[in-house]
Backbone as a chain_set.jsonl record, in Angstrom:
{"seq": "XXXXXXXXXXXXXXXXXXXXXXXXXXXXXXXXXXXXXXXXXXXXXXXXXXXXXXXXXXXXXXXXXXXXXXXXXXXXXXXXXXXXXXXXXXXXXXXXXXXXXXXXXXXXXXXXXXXXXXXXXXXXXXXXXXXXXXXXXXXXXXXXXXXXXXXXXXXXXXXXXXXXXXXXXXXXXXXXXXXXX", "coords": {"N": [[9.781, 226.982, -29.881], [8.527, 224.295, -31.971], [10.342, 222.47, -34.661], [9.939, 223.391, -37.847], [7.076, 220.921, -39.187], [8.443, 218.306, -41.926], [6.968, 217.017, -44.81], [6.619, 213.96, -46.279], [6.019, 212.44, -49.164], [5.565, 209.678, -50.784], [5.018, 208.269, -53.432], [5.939, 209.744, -56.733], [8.088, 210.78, -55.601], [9.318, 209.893, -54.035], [8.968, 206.931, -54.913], [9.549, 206.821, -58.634], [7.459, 207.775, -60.886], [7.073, 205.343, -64.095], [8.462, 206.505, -67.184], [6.671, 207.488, -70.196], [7.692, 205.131, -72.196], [8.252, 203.593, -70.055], [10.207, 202.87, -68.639], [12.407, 203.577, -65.583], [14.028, 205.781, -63.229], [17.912, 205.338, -63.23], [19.305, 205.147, -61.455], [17.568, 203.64, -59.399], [16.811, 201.17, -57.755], [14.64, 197.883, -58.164], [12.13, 196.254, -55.757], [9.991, 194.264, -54.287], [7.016, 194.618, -52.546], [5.02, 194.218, -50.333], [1.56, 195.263, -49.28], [-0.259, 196.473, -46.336], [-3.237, 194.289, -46.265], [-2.818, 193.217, -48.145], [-2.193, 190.267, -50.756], [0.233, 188.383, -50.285], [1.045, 186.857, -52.501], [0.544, 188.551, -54.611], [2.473, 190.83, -54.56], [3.375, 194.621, -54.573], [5.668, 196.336, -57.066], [7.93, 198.04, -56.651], [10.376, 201.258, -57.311], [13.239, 202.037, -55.677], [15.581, 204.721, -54.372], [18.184, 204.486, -53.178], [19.893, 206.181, -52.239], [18.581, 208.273, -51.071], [17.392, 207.573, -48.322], [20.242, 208.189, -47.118], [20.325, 210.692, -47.915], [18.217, 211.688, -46.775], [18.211, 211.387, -44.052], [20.16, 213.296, -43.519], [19.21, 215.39, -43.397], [17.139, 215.18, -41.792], [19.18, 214.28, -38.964], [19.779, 217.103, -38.796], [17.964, 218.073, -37.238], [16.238, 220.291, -37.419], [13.955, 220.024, -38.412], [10.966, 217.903, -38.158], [10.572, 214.898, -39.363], [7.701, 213.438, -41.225], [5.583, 210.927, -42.525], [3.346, 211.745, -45.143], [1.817, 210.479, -47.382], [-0.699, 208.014, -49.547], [0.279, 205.576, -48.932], [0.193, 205.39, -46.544], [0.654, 203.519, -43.215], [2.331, 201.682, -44.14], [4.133, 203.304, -45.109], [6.201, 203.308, -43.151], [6.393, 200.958, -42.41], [6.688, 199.215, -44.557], [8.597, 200.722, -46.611], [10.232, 202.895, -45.541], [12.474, 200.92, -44.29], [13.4, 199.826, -46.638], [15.056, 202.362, -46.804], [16.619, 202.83, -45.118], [15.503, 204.23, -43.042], [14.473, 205.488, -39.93], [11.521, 203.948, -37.651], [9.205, 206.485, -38.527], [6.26, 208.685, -38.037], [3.047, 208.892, -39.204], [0.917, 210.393, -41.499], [-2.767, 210.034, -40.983], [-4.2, 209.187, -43.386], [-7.5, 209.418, -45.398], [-9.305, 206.901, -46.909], [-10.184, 208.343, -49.642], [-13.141, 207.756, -52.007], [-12.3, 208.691, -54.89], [-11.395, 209.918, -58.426], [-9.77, 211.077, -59.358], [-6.683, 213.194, -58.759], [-6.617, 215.3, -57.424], [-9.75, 216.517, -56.857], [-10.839, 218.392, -56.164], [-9.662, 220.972, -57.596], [-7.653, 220.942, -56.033], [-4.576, 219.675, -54.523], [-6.082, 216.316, -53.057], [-5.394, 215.665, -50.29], [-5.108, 217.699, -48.943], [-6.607, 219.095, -47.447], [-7.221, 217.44, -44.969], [-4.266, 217.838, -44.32], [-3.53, 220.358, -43.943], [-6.129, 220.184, -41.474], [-4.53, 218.539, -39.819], [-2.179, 219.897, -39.747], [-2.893, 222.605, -38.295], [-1.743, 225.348, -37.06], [0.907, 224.327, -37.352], [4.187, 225.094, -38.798], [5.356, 223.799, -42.071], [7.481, 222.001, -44.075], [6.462, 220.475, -46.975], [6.695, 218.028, -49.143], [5.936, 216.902, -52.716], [4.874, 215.533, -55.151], [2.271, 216.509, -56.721], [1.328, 219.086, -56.686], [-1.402, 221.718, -57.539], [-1.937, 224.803, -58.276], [-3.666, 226.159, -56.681], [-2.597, 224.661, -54.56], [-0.159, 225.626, -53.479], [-0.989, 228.623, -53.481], [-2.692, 228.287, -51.313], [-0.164, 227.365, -49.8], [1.184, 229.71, -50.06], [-0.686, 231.497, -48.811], [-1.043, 230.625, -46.163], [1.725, 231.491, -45.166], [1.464, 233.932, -45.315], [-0.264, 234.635, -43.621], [1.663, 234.382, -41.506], [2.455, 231.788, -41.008], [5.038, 229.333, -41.293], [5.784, 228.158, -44.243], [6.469, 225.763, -46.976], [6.721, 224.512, -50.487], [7.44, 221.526, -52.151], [8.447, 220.602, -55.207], [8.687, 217.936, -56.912], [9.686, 216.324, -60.026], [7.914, 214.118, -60.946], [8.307, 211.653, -62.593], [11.301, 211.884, -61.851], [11.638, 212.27, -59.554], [12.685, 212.533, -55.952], [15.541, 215.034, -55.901], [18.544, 215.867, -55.062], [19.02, 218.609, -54.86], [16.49, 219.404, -54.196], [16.119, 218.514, -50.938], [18.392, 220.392, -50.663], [17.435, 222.751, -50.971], [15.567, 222.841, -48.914], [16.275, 222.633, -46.193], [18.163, 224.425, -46.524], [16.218, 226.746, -46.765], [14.667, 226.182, -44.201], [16.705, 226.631, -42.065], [16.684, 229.082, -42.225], [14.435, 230.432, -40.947], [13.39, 231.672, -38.012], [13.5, 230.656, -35.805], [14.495, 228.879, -36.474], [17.395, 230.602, -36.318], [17.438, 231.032, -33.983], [18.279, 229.079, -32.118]], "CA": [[8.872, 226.515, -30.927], [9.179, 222.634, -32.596], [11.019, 222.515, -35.593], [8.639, 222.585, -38.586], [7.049, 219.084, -39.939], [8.903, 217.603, -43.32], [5.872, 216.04, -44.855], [7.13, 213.641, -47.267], [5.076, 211.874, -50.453], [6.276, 208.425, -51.628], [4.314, 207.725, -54.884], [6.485, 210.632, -57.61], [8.735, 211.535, -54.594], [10.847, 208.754, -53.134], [8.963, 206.281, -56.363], [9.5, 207.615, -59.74], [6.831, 207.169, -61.925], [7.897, 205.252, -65.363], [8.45, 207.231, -67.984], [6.227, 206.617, -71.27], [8.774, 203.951, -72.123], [7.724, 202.51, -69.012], [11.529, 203.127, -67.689], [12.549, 204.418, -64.553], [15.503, 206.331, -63.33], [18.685, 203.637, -63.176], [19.665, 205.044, -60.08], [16.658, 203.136, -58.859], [16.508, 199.404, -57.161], [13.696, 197.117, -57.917], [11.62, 195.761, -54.507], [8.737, 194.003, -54.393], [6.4, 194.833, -51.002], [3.107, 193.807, -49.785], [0.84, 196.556, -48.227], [-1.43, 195.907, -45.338], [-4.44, 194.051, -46.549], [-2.803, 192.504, -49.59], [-1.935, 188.785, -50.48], [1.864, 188.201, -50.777], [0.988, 186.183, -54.236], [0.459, 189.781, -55.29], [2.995, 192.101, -54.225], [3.32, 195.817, -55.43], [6.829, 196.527, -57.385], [8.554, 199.849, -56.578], [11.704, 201.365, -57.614], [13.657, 203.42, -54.768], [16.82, 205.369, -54.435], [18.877, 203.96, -52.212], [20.739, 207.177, -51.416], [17.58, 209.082, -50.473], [17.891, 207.639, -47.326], [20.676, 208.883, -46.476], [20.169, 211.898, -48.255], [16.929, 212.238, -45.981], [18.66, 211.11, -42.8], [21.158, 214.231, -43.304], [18.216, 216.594, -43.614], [16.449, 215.026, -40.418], [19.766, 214.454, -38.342], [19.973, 218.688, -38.491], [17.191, 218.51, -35.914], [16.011, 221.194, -37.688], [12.852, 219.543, -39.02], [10.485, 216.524, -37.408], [9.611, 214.371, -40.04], [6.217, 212.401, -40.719], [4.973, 210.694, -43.84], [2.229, 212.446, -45.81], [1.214, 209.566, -48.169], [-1.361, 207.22, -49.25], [0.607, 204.31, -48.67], [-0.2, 205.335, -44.457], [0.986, 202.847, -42.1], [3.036, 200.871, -45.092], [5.313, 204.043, -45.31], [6.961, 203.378, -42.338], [6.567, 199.381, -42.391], [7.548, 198.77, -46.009], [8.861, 202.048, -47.622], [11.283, 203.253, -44.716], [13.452, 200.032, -44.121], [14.268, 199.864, -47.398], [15.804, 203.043, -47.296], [17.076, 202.815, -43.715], [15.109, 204.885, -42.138], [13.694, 205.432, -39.004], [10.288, 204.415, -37.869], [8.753, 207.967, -38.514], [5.517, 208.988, -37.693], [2.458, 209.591, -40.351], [-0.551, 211.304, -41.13], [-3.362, 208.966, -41.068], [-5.24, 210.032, -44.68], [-8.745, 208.727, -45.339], [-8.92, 206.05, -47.901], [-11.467, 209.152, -50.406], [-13.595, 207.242, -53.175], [-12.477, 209.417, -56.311], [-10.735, 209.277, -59.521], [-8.313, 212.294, -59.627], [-6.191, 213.52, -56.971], [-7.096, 216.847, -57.43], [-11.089, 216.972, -57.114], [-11.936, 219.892, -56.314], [-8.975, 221.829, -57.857], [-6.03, 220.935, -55.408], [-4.605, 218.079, -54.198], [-7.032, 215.412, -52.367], [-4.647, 215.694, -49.243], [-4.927, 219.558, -48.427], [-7.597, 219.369, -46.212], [-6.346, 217.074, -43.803], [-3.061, 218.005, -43.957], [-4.383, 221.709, -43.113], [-6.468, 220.489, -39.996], [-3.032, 218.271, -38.603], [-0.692, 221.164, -39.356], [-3.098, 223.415, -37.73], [-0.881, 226.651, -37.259], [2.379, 224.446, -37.375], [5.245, 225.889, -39.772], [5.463, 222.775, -42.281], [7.696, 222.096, -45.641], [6.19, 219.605, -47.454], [7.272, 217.376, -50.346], [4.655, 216.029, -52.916], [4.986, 215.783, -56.302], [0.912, 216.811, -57.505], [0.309, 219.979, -56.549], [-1.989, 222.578, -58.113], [-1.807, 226.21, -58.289], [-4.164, 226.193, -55.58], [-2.195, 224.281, -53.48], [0.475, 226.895, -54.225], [-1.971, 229.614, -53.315], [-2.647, 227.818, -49.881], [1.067, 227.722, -48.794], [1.096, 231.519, -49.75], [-1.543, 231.993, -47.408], [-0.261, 230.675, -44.7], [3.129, 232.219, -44.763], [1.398, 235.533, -45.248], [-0.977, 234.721, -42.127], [2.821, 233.729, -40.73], [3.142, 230.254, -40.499], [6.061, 229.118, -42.321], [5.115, 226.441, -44.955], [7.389, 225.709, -47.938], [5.882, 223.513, -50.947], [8.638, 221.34, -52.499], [7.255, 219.4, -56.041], [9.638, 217.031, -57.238], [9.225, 216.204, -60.941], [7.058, 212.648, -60.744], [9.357, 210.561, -63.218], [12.889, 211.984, -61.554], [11.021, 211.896, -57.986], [13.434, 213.65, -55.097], [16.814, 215.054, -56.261], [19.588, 216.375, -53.922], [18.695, 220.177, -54.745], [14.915, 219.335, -53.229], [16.517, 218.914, -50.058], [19.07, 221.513, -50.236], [16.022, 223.747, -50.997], [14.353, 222.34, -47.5], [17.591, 222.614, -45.478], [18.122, 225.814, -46.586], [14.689, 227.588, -46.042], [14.459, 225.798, -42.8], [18.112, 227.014, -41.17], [16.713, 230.674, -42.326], [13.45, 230.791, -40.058], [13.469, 232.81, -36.75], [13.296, 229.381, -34.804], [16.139, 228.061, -36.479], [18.617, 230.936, -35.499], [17.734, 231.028, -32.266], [18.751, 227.409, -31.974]], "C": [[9.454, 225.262, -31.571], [9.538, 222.921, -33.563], [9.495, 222.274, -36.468], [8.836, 221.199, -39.167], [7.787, 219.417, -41.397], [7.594, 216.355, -43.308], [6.396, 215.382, -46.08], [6.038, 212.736, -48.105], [5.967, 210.744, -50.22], [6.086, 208.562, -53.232], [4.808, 209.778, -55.515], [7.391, 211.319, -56.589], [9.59, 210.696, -54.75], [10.324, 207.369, -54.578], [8.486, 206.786, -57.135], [8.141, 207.112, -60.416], [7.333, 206.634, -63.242], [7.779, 205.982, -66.192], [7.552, 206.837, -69.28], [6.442, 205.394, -72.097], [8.601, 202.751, -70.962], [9.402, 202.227, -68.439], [11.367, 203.899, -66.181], [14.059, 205.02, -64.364], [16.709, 205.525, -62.665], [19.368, 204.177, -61.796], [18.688, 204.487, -58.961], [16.919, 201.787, -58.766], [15.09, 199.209, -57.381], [13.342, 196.706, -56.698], [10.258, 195.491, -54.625], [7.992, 194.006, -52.821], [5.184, 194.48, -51.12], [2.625, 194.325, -48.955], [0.525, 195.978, -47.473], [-2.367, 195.576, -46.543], [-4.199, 193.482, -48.344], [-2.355, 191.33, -49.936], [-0.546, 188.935, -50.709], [2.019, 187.302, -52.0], [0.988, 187.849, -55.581], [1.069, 191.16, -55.272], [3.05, 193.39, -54.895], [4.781, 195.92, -55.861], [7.258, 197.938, -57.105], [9.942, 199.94, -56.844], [12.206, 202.64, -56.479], [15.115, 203.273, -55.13], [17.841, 205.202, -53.649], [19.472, 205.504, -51.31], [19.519, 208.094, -50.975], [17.324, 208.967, -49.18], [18.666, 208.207, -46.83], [20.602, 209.993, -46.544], [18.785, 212.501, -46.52], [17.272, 212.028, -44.855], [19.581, 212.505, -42.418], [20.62, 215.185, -43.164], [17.97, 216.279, -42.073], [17.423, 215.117, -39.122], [20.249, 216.495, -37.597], [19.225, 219.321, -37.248], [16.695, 219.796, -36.404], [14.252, 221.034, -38.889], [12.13, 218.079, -38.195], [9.868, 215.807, -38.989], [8.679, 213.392, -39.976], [5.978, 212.209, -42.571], [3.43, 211.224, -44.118], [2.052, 211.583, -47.21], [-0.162, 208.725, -48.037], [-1.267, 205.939, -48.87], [0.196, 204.328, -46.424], [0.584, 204.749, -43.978], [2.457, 202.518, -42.776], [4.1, 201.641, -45.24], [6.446, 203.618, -44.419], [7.522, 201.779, -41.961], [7.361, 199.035, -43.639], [8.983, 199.843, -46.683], [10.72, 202.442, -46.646], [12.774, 202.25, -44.552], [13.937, 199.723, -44.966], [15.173, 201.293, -47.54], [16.597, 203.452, -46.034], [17.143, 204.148, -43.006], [14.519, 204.492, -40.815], [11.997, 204.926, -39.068], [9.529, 205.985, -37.743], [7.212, 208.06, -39.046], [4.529, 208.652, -39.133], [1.35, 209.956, -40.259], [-1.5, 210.186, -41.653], [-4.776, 209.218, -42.124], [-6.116, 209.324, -44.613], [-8.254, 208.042, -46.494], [-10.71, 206.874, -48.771], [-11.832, 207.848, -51.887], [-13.591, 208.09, -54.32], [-11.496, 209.207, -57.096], [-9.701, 210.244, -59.982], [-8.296, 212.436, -58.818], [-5.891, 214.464, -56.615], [-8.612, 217.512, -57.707], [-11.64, 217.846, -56.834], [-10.711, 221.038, -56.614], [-7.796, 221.772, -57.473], [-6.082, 219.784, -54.68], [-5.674, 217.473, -52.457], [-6.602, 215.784, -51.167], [-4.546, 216.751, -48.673], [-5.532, 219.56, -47.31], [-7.377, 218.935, -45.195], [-5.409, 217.141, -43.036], [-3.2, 219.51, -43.269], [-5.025, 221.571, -41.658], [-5.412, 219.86, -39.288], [-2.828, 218.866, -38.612], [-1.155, 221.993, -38.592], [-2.078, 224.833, -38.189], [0.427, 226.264, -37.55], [2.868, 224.891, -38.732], [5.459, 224.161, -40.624], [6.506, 222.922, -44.111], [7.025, 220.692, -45.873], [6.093, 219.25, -49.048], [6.334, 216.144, -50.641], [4.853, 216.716, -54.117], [3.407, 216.086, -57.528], [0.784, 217.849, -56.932], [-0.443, 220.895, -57.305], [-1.365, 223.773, -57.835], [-2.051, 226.438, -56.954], [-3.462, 226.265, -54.087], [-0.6, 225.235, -52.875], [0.076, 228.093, -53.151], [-2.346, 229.464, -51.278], [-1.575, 228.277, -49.246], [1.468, 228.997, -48.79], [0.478, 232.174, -48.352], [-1.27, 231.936, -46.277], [0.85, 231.341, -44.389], [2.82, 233.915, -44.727], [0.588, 235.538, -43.697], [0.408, 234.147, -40.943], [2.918, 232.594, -39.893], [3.918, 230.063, -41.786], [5.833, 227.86, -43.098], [5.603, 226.751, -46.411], [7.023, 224.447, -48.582], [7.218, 223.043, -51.974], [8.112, 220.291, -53.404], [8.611, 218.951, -57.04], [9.128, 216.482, -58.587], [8.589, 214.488, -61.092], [7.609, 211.585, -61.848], [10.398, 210.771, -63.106], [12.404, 211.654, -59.913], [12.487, 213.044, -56.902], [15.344, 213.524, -55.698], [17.292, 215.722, -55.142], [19.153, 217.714, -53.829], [17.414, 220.321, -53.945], [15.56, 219.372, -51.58], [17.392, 219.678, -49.38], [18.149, 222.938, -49.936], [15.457, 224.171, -49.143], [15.549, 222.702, -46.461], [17.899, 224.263, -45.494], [17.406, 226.946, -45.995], [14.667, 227.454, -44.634], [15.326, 226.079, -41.727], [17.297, 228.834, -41.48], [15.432, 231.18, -41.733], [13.782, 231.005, -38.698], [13.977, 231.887, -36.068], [14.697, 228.738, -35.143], [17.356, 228.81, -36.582], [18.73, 231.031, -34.375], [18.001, 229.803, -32.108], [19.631, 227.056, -31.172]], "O": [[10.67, 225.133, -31.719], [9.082, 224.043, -33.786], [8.502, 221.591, -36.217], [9.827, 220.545, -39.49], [7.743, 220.528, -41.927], [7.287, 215.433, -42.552], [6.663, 216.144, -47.009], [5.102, 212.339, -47.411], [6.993, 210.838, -49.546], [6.944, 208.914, -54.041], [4.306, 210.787, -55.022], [7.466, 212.54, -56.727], [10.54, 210.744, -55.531], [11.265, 206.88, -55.204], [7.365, 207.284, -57.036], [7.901, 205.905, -60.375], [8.139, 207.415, -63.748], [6.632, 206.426, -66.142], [7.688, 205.637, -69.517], [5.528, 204.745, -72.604], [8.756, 201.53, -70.991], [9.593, 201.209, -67.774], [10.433, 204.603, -65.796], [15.017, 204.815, -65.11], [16.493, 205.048, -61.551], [19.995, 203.349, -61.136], [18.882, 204.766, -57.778], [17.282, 201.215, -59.794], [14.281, 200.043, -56.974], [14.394, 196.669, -56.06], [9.434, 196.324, -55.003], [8.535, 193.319, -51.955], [4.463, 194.519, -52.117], [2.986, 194.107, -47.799], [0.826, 194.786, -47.526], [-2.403, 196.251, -47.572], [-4.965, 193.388, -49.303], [-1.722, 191.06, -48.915], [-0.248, 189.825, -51.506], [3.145, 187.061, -52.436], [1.286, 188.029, -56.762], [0.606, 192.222, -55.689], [2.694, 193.267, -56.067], [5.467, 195.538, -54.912], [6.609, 198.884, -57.551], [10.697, 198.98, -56.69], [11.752, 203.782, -56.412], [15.727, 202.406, -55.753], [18.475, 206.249, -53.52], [19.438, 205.746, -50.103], [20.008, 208.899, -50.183], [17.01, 210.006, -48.598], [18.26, 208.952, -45.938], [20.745, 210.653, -45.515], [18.758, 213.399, -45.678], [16.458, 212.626, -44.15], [19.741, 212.82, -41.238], [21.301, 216.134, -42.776], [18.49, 216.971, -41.198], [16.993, 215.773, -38.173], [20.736, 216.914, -36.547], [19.451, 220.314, -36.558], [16.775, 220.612, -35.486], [13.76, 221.756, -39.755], [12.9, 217.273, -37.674], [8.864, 216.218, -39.571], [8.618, 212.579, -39.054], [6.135, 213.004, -43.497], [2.508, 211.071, -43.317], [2.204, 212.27, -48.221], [-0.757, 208.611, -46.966], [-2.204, 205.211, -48.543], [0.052, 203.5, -45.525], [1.677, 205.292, -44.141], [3.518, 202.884, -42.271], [5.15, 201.052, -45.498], [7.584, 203.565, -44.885], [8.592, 201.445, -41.451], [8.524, 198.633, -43.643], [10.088, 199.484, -47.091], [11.877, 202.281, -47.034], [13.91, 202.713, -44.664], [15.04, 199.216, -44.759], [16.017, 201.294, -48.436], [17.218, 204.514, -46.074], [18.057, 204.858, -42.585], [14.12, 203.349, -40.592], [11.249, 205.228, -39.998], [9.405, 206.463, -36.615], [6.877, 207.656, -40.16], [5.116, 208.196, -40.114], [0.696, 209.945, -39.216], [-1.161, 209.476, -42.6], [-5.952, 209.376, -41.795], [-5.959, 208.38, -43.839], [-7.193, 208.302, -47.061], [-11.847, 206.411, -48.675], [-10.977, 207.258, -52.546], [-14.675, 208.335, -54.851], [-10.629, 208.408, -56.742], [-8.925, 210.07, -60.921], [-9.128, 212.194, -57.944], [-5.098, 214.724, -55.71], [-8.846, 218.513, -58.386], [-12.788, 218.17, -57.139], [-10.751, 222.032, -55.889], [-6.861, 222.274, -58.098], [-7.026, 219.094, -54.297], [-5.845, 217.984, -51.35], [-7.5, 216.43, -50.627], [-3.763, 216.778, -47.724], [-5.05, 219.986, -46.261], [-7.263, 219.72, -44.253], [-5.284, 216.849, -41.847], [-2.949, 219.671, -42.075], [-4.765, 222.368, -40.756], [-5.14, 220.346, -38.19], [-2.952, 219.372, -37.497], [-0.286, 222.513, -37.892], [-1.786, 225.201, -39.326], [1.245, 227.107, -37.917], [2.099, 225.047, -39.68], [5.716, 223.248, -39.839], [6.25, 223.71, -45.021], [7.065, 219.844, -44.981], [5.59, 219.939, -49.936], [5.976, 215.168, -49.982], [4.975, 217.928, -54.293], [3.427, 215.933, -58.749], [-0.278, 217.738, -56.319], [0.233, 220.88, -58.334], [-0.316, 223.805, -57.192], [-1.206, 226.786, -56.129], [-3.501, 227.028, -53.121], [-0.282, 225.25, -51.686], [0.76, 228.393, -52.173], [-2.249, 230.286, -50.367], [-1.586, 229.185, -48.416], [2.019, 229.508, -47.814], [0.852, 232.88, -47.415], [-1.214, 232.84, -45.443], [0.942, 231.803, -43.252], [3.537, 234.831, -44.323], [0.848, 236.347, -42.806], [0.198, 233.642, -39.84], [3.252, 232.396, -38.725], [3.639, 230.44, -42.924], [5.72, 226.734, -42.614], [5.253, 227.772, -47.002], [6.92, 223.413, -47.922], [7.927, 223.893, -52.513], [7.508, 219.308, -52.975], [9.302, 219.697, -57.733], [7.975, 216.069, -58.46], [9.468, 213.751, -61.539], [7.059, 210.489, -61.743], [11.104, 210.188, -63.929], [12.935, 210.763, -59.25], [12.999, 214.09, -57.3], [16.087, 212.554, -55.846], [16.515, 216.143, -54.285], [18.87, 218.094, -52.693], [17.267, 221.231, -53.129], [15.4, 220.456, -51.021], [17.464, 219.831, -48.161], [18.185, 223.794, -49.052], [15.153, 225.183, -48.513], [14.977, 223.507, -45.727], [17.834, 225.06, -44.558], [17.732, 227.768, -45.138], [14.649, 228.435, -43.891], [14.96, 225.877, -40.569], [17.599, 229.698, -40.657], [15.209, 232.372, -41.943], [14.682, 230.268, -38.294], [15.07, 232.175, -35.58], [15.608, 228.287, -34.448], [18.388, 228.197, -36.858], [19.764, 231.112, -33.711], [17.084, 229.733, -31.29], [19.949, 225.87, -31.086]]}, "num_chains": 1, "name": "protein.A"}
């Protein structure tokens, strides 16, 4: 059986949101990037973690997880987002670009549904700092219909700390698949 997906967020994950202060956390670098489809007179500013890379390289090197980006940034994760943190190019899920104004419209996050028909039956942890109850309620479900799926919500103005992936590392060495290894 494949190792389960690591679905990772950017936006309150890997970049913090500012704090009311409009700070961020000083273990963060400034970078200015330019998505697909945007002018380079207008770049977007982000603050990343430098060590989250490696942090996230030590998780993925375990071979004990495939990871894939689960953002709205799409393509840009792996073009912009990744090389600053010297990663791999790694895969992603190719979200719709939905016309609405919360990112929880019908109760749980925007991204469930899709991410539900990729994962299909696979075993998935995934890291995303909005979820609902719901969404909660979902990854219950599945692990009771036995697929293994572990929901990992990173506080959206600290974004991913070291314990988030000890969490993921952890869980993921203690599934069936990963003692038979």
């Amino acid at each position: 059986m494949r190792p389960p997906y690591l679905l990772l967020d950017i936006d309150g994950v890997l970049i913090p949101f500012p704090d009311t202060d409009g700070s961020t956390p000083a273990t963060h670098t400034r970078h200015d990037v330019v998505p697909a489809g945007r002018s380079a007179a207008n770049p977007v500013t982000v603050w990343l973690n430098p060590d989250h890379g490696r942090l996230l390289m030590d998780v993925i090197r375990t071979g004990l997880v495939t990871p894939v980006w689960c953002t709205s940034w799409r393509q840009d994760a792996t073009t912009l987002i990744g090389p600053l943190l010297d990663l791999p190019a790694l895969p992603y899920i190719d979200l719709p670009r939905p016309q609405i104004t919360t990112s929880h419209p019908n109760g749980y996050l925007w991204k469930r549904d899709h991410v539900d028909a990729w994962l299909g039956d696979a075993p998935a942890v995934w890291i995303d700092d909005d979820f609902t109850t719901l969404d909660h309620t979902w990854a219950a479900e599945r692990n009771v219909k036995g697929t293994a799926t572990l929901l990992v919500q990173p506080a959206p103005h600290l974004g991913l700390q070291p314990e988030h992936l000890i969490e993921v590392t952890t869980w993921v060495s203690q599934l069936p698949t990963a003692r038979a290894a």
